[in-house]
C-alpha positions as CSV (number, residue, x, y, z in Angstrom):
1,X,-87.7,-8.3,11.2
2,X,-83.8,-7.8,10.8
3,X,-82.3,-5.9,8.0
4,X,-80.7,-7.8,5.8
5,X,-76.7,-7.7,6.4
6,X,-74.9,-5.5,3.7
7,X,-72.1,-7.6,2.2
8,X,-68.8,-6.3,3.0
9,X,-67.2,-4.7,0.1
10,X,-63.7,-5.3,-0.2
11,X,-63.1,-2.3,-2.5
12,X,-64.0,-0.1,0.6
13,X,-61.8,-2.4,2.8
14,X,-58.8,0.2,2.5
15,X,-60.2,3.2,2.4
16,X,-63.0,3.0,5.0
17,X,-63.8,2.3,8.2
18,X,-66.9,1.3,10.1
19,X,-67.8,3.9,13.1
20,X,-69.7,2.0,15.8
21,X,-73.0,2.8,16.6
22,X,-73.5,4.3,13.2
23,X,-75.0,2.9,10.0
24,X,-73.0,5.0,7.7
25,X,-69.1,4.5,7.1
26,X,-66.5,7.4,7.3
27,X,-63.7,8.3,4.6
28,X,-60.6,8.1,7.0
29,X,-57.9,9.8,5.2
30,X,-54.7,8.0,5.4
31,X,-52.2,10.4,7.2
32,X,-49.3,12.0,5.8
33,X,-46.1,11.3,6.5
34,X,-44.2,14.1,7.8
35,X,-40.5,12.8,8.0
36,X,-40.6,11.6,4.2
37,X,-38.5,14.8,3.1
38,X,-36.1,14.4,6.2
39,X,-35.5,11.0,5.0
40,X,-34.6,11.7,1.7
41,X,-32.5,15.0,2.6
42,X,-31.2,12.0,5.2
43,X,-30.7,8.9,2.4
44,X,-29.1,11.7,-0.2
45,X,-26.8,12.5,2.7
46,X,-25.7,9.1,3.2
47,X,-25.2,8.1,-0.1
48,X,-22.9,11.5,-0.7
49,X,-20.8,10.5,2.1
50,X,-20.6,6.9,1.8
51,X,-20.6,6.2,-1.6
52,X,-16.9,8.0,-1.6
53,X,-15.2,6.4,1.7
54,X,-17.2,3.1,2.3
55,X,-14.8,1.7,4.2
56,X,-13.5,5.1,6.0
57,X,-10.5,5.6,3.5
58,X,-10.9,6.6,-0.2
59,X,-10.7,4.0,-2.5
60,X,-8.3,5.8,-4.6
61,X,-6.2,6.3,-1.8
62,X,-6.1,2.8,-1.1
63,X,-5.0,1.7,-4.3
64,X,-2.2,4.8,-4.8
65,X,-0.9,2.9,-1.7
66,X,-0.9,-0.7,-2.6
67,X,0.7,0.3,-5.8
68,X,2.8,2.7,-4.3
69,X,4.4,-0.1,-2.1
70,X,4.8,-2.6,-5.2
71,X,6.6,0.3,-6.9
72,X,9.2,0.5,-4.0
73,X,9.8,-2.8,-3.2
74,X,10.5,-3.9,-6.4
75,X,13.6,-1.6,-6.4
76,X,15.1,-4.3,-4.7
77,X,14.7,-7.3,-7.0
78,X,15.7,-5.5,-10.2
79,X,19.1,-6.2,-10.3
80,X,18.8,-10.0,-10.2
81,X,18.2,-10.5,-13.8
82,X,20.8,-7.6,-14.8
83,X,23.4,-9.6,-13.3
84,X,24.8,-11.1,-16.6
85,X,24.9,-7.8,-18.2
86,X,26.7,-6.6,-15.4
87,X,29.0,-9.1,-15.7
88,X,30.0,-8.5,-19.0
89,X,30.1,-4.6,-18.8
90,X,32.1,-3.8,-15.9
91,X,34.4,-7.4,-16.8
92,X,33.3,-8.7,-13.6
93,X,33.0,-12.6,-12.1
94,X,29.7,-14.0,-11.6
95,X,30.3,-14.4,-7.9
96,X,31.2,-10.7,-8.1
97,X,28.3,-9.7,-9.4
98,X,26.4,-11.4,-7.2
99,X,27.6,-9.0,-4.3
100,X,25.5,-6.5,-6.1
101,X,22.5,-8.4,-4.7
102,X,23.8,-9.0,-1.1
103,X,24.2,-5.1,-0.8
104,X,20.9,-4.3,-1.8
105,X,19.0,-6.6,0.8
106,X,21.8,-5.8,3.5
107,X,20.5,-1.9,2.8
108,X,17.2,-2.9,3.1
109,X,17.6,-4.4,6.4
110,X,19.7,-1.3,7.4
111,X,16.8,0.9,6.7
112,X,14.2,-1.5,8.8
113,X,16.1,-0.6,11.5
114,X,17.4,2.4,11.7
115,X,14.5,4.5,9.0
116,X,11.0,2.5,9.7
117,X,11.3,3.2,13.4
118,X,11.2,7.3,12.4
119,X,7.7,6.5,11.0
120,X,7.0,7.1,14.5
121,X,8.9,9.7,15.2
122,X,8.3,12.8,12.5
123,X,5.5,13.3,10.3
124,X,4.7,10.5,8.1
125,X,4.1,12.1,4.8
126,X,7.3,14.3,4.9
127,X,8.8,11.5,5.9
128,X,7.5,9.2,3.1
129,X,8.6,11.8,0.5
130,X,12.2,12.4,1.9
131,X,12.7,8.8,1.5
132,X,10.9,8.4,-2.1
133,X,13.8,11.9,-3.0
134,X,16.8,10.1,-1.9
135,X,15.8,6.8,-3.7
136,X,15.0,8.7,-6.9
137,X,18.4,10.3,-6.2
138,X,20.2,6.6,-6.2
139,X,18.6,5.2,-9.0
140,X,19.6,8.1,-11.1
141,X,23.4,7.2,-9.9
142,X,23.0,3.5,-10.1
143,X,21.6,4.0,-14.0
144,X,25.0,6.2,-14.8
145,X,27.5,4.4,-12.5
146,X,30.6,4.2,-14.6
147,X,32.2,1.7,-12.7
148,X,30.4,-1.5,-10.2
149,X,31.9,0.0,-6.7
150,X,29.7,3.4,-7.9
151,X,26.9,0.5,-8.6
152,X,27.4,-1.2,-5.2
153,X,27.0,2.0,-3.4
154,X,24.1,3.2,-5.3
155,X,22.5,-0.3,-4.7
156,X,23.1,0.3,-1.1
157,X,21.5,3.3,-1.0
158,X,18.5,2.5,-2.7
159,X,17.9,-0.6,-0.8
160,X,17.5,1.3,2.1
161,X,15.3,3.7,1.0
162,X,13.0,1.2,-0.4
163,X,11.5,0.1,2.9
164,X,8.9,2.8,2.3
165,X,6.7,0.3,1.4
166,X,6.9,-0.9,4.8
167,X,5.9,2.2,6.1
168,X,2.8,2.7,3.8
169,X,1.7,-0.7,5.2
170,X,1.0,0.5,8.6
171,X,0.3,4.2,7.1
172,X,-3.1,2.3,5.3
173,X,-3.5,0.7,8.7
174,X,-3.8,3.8,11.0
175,X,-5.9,5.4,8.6
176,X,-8.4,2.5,8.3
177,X,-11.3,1.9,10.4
178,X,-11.5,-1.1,12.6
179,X,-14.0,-2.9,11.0
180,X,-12.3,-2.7,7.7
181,X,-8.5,-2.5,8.4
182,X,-7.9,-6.2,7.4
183,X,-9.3,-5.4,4.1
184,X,-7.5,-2.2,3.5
185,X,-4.2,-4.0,4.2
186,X,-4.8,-6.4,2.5
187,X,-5.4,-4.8,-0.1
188,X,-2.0,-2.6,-0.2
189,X,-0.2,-6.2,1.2
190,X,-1.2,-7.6,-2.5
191,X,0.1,-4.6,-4.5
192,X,3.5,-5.1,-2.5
193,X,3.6,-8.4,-3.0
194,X,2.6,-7.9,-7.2
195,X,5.7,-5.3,-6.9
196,X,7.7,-8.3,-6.0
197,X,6.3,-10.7,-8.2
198,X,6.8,-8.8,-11.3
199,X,10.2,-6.8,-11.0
200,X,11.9,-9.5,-11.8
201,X,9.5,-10.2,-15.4
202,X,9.7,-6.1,-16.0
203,X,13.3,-5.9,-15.4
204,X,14.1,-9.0,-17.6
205,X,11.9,-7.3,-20.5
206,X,13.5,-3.9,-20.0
207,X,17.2,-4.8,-19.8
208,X,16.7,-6.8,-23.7
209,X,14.8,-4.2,-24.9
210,X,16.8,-0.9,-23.8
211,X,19.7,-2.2,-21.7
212,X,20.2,-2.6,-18.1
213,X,20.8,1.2,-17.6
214,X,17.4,2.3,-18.6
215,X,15.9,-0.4,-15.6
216,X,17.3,1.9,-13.3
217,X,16.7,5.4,-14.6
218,X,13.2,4.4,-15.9
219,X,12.5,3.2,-12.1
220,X,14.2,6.9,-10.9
221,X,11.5,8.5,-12.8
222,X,8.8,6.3,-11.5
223,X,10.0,7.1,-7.7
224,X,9.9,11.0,-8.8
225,X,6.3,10.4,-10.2
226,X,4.9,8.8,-7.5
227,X,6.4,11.1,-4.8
228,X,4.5,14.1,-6.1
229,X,0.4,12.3,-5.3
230,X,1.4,10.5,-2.2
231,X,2.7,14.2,-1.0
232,X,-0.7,15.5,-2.0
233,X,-3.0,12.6,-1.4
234,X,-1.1,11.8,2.1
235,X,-3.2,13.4,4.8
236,X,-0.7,14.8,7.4
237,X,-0.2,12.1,10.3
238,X,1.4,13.2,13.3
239,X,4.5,12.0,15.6
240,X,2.4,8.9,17.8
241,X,5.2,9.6,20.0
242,X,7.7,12.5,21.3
243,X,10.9,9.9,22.9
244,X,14.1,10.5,21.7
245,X,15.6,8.6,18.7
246,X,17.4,6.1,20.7
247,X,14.8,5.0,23.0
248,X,12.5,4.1,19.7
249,X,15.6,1.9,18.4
250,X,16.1,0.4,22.4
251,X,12.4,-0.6,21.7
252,X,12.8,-2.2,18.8
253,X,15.1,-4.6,20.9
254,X,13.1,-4.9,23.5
255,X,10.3,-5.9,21.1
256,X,12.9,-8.5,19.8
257,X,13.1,-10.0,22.8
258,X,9.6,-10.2,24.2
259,X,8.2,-11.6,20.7
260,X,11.0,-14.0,18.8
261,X,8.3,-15.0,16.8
262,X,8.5,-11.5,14.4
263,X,12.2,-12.5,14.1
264,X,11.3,-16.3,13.2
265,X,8.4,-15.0,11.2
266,X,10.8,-12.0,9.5
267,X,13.6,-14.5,8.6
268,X,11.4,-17.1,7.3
269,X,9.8,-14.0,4.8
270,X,13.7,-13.2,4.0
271,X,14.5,-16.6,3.1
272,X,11.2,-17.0,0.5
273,X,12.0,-14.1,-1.5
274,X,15.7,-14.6,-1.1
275,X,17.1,-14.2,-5.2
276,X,18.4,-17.7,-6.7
277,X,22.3,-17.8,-7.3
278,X,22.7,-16.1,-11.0
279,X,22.9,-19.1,-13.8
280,X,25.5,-19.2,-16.9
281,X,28.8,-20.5,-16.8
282,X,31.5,-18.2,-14.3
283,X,33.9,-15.9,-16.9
284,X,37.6,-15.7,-15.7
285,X,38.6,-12.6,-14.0
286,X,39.5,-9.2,-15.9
């Protein structure tokens, strides 16, 4: 007669296996893995090096650049409340005044043209912190002018120098990766625009507080500050190209001309953040 069948034990199920041809079952020890410490040493090394640059630029970096950008633009829109105090100081006419505001976007166009286009040029970050030096410089003058044409000057100056936001832009860009280079500018895009959005607010609040003067000089000190960690945080970007100076500028026309749409697109940006004609009823002439 047959054996009975042994019932299969499920406890035995994961630890033992049947051997053919034999009654009798075998302990088959399960194998060790010889790669777990490699992939720990491996995971510990990836969350070291990811866990600071997960998008291939530091997040502090990115956001020292997005406010770094709303700290520089916003040189230009912090006049436009000042205007009545202005007015009053240096015993000038509203319209007057207003020229104050016209200088400050004309140097800001002046420095599009003739200072972005050395972004590509010279180094970058020396660059970056000439620019931040002579704006600092500027506002100091602007905050002690002692007459408006020392104002109108000083407005000038600064105006120009504020376009390094517009060099940080495509700064965060180059250093980005492509997967994540819309994010990253984004990201600095939004802390220029918040410069823009609240100058005017911060100005405003300043100017009652402590007087129009101190809106200047307190922004000269800001430049200074932020001048000394973009020099150090900055990593050194070379020259992209070695033409002369006025081939980069004939460029910049001939990039005009083959794309009108950055003009259209450029004016149309102008025209949005454009200041509103100054309020209040005109005072006569001194």
């Amino acid at each position: 007669m047959r054996a009975a069948r042994k019932p299969f034990d499920h406890r035995h199920s994961s630890s033992a296996s049947q051997v053919p041809g034999s009654s009798a079952t075998k302990k088959v020890p399960c194998p060790s893995h010889p790669i777990s410490a490699h992939s720990g040493s491996r995971t510990s090394h990836r969350a070291a090096t990811g866990a600071d640059a997960p998008h291939g630029v530091p997040g502090r970096l990115v956001a020292l650049l997005a406010v770094a950008s709303g700290m520089t633009v916003a040189n230009l829109y912090y006049a436009q409340p000042l205007l009545a105090s202005l007015r009053d100081v240096f015993h000038i006419t509203t319209a007057t005044a207003g020229v104050l505001i016209t200088l400050t976007q004309v140097g800001y166009v002046i420095g599009m043209l003739f200072l972005v286009p050395l972004g590509d040029r010279l180094e970058k970050r020396g660059l970056i912190t000439a620019l931040l030096t002579v704006t600092t410089l500027a506002l100091v003058a602007a905050g002690l002018a002692t007459g408006f044409p020392m104002l109108l000057v000083a407005s000038l100056i600064s105006g120009g120098t504020s376009v390094v936001a517009q060099i940080l832009v495509p700064f965060a860009a180059s250093l980005a990766p492509d997967h994540a280079r819309g994010r990253i500018v984004g990201r600095v895009m939004s802390g220029l625009l918040t410069g823009i959005l609240l100058s005017r607010t911060l100005s405003s609040l300043v100017s009652d507080i402590a007087g129009w003067r101190v809106v200047y000089l307190g922004s000269a000190v800001l430049m200074a500050l932020l001048a000394v960690p973009l020099r150090f945080a900055l990593p050194k970007h070379a020259p992209t190209t070695t033409v002369p100076y006025h081939h980069v500028l004939r460029s910049t026309v001939t990039l005009v001309r083959t794309h009108p749409c950055c003009c259209v697109a450029a004016s149309t940006r102008r025209r949005c953040s454009a200041p509103s004609a100054p309020s209040g009823p005109p005072s006569p002439t001194s």
